[in-house]
Steps between C-alpha positions, in 0.01 A plus 500: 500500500622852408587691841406858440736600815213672700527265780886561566410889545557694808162641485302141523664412812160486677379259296837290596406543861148406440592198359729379750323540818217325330719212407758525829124482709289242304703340202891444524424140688371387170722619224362385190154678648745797590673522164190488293324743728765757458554451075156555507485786694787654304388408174367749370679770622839321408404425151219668345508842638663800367448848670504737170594889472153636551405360786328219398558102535537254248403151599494206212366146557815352491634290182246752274665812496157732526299629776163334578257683650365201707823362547739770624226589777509165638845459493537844757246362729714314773691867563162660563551392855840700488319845348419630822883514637702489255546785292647368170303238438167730514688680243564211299095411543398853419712497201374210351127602581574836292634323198203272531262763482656696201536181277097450607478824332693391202294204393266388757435196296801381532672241732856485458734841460902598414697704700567736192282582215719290276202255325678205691217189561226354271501657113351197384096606621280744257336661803622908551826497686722752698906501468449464858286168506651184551174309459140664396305189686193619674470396865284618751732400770793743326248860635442312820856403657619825481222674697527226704840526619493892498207441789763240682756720475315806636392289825857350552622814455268807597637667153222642302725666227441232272151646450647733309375650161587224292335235753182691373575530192544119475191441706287676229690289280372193621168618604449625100622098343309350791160681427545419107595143576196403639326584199846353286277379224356786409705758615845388525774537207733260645663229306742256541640256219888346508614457193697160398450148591495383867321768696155278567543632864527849318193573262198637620248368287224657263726695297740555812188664717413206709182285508172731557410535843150627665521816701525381857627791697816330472869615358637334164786287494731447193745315713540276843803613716684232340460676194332266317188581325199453696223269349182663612600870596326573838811422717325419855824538691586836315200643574545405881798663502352839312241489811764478744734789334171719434437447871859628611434834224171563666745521814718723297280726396264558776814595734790595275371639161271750487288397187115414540426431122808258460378315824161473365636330214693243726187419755267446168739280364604272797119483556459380120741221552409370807152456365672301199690289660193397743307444201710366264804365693340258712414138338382211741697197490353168491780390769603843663194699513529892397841589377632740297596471124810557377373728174145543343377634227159659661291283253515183762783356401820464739832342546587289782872515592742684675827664419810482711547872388421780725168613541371169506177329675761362784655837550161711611598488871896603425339800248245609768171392298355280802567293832685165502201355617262648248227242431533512143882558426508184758318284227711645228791451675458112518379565128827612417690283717394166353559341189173630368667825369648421225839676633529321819808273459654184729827342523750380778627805638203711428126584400383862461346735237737513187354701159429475117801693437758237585536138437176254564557340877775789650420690850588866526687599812290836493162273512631262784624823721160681445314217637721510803412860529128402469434230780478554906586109518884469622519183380447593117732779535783238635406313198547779291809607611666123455394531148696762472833395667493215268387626188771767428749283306752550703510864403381662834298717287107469366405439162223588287375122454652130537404147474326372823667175424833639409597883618828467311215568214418881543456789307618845527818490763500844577115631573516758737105497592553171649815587727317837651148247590754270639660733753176636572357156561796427746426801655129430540625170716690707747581492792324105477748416278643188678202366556458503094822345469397178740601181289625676201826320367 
């Protein structure tokens, strides 16, 4: 992995600290546990962060040289807890919040952006396309983890500066694609066709618009945060995360920003979708009762499945949508963990939600940790966490997906999503840490 030098700076010596009372207090007896723990923690600021000129951050996903929108907020979340007292990394938080919010300006349709305006990424789509866009794929989840971690960072932190003009700006942004993709059939320009052979995953349908879809209430979907094209375009877990963001702007702009009309806009809309997604999102199971689909299309027809990629239907709790012990995220919950979704996956050392976008039968790491982060029962989060000892390769870091049978079998060896949810699953397990490690080899 390319080392970007950050870590080795005078200025991140906090973090340093952090990290080694956590592991001199909880961790060093186990050292595998304690080595993992601390590349996780470290990955992303060792090797996909660069602090830029204007103030801004730069964070890419790792072995793709471009910024996600989805992914570089998740990879920052395990130094949220660090915002509050230590001085650089807020400004290493704030920075990449501000660059978020001016490339939402750019091209809120898009998922994926450059650091420079140099036409780097995908040339090979007919859709309209930025010099700064990596990737035009339209994802509902892309709008939502920024807001998302702005509102984390402002509670860690107490800073409200990040509310800033071009926080607004964005927020109309998203407000204006979200209010014409409910109605994306009729009023929606967006298209998305990848030229050349071998982008299945890639092609919306119908001319590159997507199937039709019945107006719901609900947001369009081109894409699934895996990026793969979704097949009916009512995301459910999207839209559960659009409720929970809209909830946090509400927040926003009833005590921060002074703007009725704009917070009008966000209450009619969050009221909209929840009234979808109680309609249109909930199928009854012949074996679980009521869960919730994966996507619909509004005209009664759904797909049941779940996607290791985050938001999923496991990771309501972890995004704020409802309580562990909701009734009917319960029932979708065994739904999802059982071989009845079709991306549920077995083997020796380990079963868990993989996803359509890697090979048939493979696990993600990101899937396994987010159930761990989703259950109040110890026992499943020991379970968890000896899946993940063993299932590293020997690498001591995570990786996007492996072979439950074989982990030496894994894609994507440097995925820095999966290293940030795995120090922040560690540090969910604290200080009952040895009672987690009880039996482990």
């Amino acid at each position: 992995m390319k080392k970007t030098g950050l870590i080795n700076r005078k200025e991140f010596e906090g973090v340093l600290g952090y990290l080694r009372d956590i592991c001199k207090k909880h961790l060093n007896k186990y050292p595998k546990l304690s080595k993992m723990y601390s590349q996780g923690f470290l990955n992303t600021l060792e090797t996909t962060t660069e602090l830029l000129e204007d103030s801004t951050t730069y964070v890419f996903t790792g072995d793709i040289p471009a910024m996600w929108l989805r992914d570089s907020s998740a990879q920052v979340s395990q130094y949220l807890a660090l915002c509050g007292k230590d001085e650089n990394i807020r400004k290493l938080v704030a920075g990449m919040l501000k660059r978020q919010f001016k490339y939402i300006q750019i091209d809120p349709y898009a998922n994926a952006f450059n650091k420079e305006a140099d036409g780097r990424g995908h040339n090979d789509n007919t859709d309209k396309r930025s010099d700064w866009v990596w990737e035009r794929k339209y994802e509902i989840d892309s709008l939502c983890y920024p807001v998302w971690i702005a509102y984390k960072y402002f509670k860690a932190s107490g800073d409200n500066s990040v509310f800033d003009g071009d926080f607004a700006a964005a927020i109309k942004e998203i407000l204006r694609v979200w209010k014409i993709e409910q109605r994306h059939d009729t009023d929606s320009d967006y298209r998305f066709i990848r030229l050349g052979p071998g982008h299945e995953m890639d092609n919306l349908r119908n001319g590159g618009k997507g199937m039709p879809t019945n107006y719901t209430g609900l947001l369009w979907s081109g894409f699934r945060p895996s990026d793969d094209v979704c097949e009916l375009h009512y995301l459910i877990p999207s839209n559960q995360f659009a409720v929970v963001v809209l909830g946090y702007l509400q927040e926003i702009y009833n005590n921060i920003i002074q703007d009725d009309a704009t917070l009008k806009i966000i209450t009619e809309l969050k009221s909209e979708i929840e009234f979808g997604i109680g309609h249109y999102g909930i199928v009854t199971h012949p074996v679980y009762g009521k869960i919730y689909a994966y996507e619909t299309d509004g005209y009664g027809n759904h797909v049941l499945m779940d996607d290791a990629n985050v938001p999923s239907l496991l990771s309501l709790p972890y995004l704020g949508y409802c309580s562990t012990n909701d009734e009917i995220y319960q029932n979708t919950r065994k739904f999802i963990l059982s071989s009845d979704n079709p991306y549920y996956a077995a083997g020796k050392f380990a079963a868990g939600v993989g996803s359509p976008h890697t090979p048939a039968g493979y696990v993600w790491h990101i899937g396994l940790i987010m159930q761990g982060l989703t259950t109040d029962d110890k026992k499943e989060k020991a379970e968890i966490l000896s899946m993940l000892l063993k299932t590293d390769a020997g690498t001591d870091y995570m990786h996007e997906a492996f072979d439950p049978e074989n982990p030496e079998n894994f894609t994507r060896p440097w995925f820095a999503w999966a290293n940030s949810l795995f120090a922040i699953y560690i540090n969910s397990l604290l200080p009952g840490i040895d009672e987690m490690m009880q039996g482990q080899d």
